[in-house]
N, C-alpha and C positions, 0 to 999 in steps of 0.2 A: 576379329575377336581374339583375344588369349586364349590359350591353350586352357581348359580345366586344371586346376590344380598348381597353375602358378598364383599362388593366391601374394598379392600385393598389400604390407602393413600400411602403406597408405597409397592416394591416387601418384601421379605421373604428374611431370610439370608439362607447363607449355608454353612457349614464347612464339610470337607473332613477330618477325621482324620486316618492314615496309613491305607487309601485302598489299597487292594492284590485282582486281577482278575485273574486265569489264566485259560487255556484252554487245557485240558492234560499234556503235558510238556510243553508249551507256558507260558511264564509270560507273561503275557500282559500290566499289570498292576502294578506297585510292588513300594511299600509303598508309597502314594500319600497321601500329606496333604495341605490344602485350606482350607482359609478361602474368599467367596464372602459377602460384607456387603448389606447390603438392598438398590435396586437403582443403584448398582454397575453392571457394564458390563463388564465380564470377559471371554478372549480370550485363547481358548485352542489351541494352533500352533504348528505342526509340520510334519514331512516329514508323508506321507500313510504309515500306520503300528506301530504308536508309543505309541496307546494304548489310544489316544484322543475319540474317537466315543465309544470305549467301557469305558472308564468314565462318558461320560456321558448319558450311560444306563443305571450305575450303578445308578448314580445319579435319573433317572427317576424311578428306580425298576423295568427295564427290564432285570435287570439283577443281583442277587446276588452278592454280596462282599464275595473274600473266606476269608478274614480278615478286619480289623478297620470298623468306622463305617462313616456312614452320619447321618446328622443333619440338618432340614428344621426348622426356627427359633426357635434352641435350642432344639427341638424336635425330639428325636432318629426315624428314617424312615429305618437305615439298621445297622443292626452289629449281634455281637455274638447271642445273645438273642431272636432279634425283626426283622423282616421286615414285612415293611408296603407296601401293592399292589399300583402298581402305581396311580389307580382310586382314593385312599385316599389320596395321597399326596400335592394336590391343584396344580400340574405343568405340565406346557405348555409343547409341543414338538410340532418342526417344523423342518421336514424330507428332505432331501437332494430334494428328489423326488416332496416334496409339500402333496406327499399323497392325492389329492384330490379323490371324489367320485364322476367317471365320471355319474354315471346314478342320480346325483342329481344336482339340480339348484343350484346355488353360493350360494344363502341366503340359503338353505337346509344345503349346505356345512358347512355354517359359525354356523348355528344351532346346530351342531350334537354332539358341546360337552357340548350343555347346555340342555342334555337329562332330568335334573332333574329339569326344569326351565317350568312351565306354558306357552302351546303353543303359547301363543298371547303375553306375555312376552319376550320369547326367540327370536319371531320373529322381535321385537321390539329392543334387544339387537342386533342380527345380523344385522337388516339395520344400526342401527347407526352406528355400527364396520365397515360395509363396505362402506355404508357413508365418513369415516374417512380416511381409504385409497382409497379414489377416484373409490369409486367403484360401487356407490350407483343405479347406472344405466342398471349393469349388473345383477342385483338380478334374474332375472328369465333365464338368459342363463343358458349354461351348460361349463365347464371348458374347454371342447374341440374349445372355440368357441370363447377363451381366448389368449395373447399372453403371452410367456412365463413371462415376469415381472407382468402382470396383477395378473394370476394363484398363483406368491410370495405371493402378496400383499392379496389377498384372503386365504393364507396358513396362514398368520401375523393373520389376521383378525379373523380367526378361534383359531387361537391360543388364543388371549389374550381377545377373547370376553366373557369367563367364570372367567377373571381376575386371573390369577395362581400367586400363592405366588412366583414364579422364573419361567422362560420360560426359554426353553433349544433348541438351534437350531447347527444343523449338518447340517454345508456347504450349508447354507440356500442359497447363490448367484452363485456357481459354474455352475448352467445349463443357468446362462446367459449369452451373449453378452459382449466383455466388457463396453461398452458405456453404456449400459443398467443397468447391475451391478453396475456401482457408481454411475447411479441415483438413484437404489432401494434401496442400501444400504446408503445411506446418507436419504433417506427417511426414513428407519428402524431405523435408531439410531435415529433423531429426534422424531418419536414416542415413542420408548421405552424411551427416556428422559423425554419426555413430559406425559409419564403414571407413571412414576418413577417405575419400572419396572425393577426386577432382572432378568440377562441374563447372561447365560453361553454360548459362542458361537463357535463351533468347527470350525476351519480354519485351510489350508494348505498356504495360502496367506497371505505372513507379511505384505502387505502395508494394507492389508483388516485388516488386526488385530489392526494396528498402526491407523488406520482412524474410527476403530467401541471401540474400547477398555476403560476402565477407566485402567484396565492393565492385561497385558500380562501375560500367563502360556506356557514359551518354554517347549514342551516334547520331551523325545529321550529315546526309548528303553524301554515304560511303564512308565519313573519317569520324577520329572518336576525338570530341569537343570538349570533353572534361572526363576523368576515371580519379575514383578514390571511393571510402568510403559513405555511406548512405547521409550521416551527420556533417559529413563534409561537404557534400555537392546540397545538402541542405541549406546549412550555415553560408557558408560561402562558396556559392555558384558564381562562375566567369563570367559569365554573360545572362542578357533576357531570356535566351533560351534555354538555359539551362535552369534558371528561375520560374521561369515560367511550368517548367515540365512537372517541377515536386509540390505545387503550391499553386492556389488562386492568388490573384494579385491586385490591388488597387494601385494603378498605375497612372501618377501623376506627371506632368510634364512641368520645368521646370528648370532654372537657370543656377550654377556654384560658384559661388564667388567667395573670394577668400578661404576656401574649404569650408563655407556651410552652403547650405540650399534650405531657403526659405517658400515656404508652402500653404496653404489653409490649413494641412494638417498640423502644421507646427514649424519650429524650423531645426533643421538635423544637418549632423558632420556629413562632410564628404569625404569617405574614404581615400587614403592613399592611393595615387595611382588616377582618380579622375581630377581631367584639372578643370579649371575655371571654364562655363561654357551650359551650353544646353545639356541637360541630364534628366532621364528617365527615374522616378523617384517610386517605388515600389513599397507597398504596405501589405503587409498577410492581415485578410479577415480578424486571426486571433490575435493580430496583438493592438486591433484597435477595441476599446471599453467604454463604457458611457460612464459620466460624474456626473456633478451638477452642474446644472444647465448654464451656468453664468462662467463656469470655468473653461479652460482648453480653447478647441476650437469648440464651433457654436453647429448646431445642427438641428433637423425633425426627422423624427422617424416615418419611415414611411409606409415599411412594411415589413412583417417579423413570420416567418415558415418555421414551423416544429418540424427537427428531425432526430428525433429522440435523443437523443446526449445533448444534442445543442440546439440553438437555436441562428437561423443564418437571417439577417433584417439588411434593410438597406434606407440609409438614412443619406438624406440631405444636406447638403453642407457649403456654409458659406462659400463663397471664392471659385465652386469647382461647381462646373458643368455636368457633369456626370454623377451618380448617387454611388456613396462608398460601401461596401460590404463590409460588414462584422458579423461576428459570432458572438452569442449569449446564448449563457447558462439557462434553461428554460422556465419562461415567468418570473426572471428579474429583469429590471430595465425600462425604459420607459416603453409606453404602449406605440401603436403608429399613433400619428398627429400629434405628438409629445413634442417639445425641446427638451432635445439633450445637450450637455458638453460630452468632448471626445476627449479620451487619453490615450497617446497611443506610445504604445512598448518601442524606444529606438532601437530595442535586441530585433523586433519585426521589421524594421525598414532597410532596405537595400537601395545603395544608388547604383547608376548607371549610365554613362555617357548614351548621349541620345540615339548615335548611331554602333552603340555596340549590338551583338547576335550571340 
């Protein structure tokens, strides 16, 4: 941690250049390169296992790089030559668990990484920290005594109360509620905005990444498969997998020719870049609509689920084996056992060579 009192107008950069972690014959990690800029919140996403939480240990120096290196504003922290112990690095961590210290009181808690801070100082830093997140009231309980978003918010608190050049958080909202969770987290990004505060933040939840993010790092398999931001890897994702992670999909199989690809749903361009050949033809829920039954493609309804804002139905359709998903607005539209026609949005359809990932 930082020394108290070096207080920082914004976080610390951080570059990733071809990190390699592995774990006997386990890659875990395998050639990882990032740049986060000072102030920027950067979302590491992807399925359990894909070597997210072990970068960013690396990144903390709980863990050695078996190659490339890291850099905390320009400053070599891991590679061939150097590594720096976590303790020197000036960076926050904030644990799945919260990690709190059940036999000390919250302000104890929130103290305990400004060990090198004058104790009426430090005490001073920690009420205002907790203060900050609503917390100021609870200074002498104990974290047992706490509800679990409270315990977050005291983990935050401790984290950034020694001011770290980058805060690193792993799956910081997962042991909440969901109701809970997008209070905490809409509260955590406004602070870490409002302290201008670097953050790299491990997530298996793309709406959580698309809602905490300045921008996204999709991983798969140790390596990072797409990075930008949230509208980007939305709009235009590289691959199925990358489509597949932000979005449900009605995923048609399907041959391009000439640069269209023709389908039940209709027939659509084929983007630049796939050529003529087998292609995976992808529709989102919202952008297919029901008309009249004699127009578009042709269809029945089969079945329609209230989930309050919307309604999710799955209807029948000529040509195709499989029943397509849409969304409707709740109690328009035809009923199940209806014919409908389909319209569907080509801003919703993505193609894709058949054996792209």
């Amino acid at each position: 941690m930082s020394q108290a009192g070096e207080l920082r107008a914004s976080g610390a950069s951080l570059e990733l250049e071809g990190v390699r972690q592995t774990f006997g014959a386990t890659l875990a990690v395998d050639d990882v390169s990032l740049r986060v800029e000072p102030g920027e919140i950067v979302c590491l996403l992807g399925h359990s296992g894909c070597g997210k939480t072990t970068l960013l240990r690396v990144v903390a120096g709980l863990e050695r790089p078996g190659a490339g290196r890291v850099l905390l504003d320009g400053r070599e922290v891991a590679g061939p030559s150097r590594f720096t112990p976590p303790e020197q690095r000036g960076v926050g961590m904030m644990f799945q668990d919260y990690a709190l210290f059940p036999h000390l009181t919250i302000v104890d808690n929130v103290m305990f990484g400004l060990s090198r801070t004058p104790a009426a100082k430090a005490g001073a830093i920690a009420r205002a920290a907790l203060a900050r997140v609503g917390l100021a009231r609870y200074a002498e309980d104990y974290p047992h005594m706490l509800s679990g978003g409270e315990q977050q918010r005291v983990a935050l608190a401790r984290a950034l109360a020694p001011h770290p050049g980058i805060l690193l958080m792993d799956e910081p909202f997962s042991n909440l509620d969901q109701r809970m969770r997008e209070r905490i987290r809409q509260e955590t990004s406004s602070l870490l905005r409002e302290k201008g505060a670097t953050a790299l933040v491990v997530t298996h939840d793309p709406q959580e990444a698309m809602l905490l993010a300045d921008r996204i790092a999709l991983m798969r398999a140790g390596r990072i498969v797409q990075a930008g931001t949230a509208q980007e890897l939305y709009e235009r994702p590289n691959g199925l997998f990358a489509a597949r992670f932000f979005c449900d999909l009605n995923e048609i199989p399907a041959t391009a020719e000439n640069g269209c690809v023709v389908t039940p749903l209709g027939t659509f361009a084929a983007p630049a870049g796939v050529p003529d050949g087998a292609v995976t033809v992808c529709v989102r829920p919202q952008g297919i609509a029901p008309q009249e039954a004699q127009a578009g493609a042709r269809g029945v309804m089969l079945t329609r689920r209230f989930l309050g804002d919307y309604e999710v139905a799955q209807v029948a359709v000529e040509g195709l084996e499989t029943a397509v998903q849409m969304r409707l607005a709740p109690g328009r539209g035809p009923a199940p056992g209806e014919a409908t026609g389909l319209h569907v949005d080509p801003a919703h359809v993505l193609v894709f060579r058949r054996d792209s990932v």
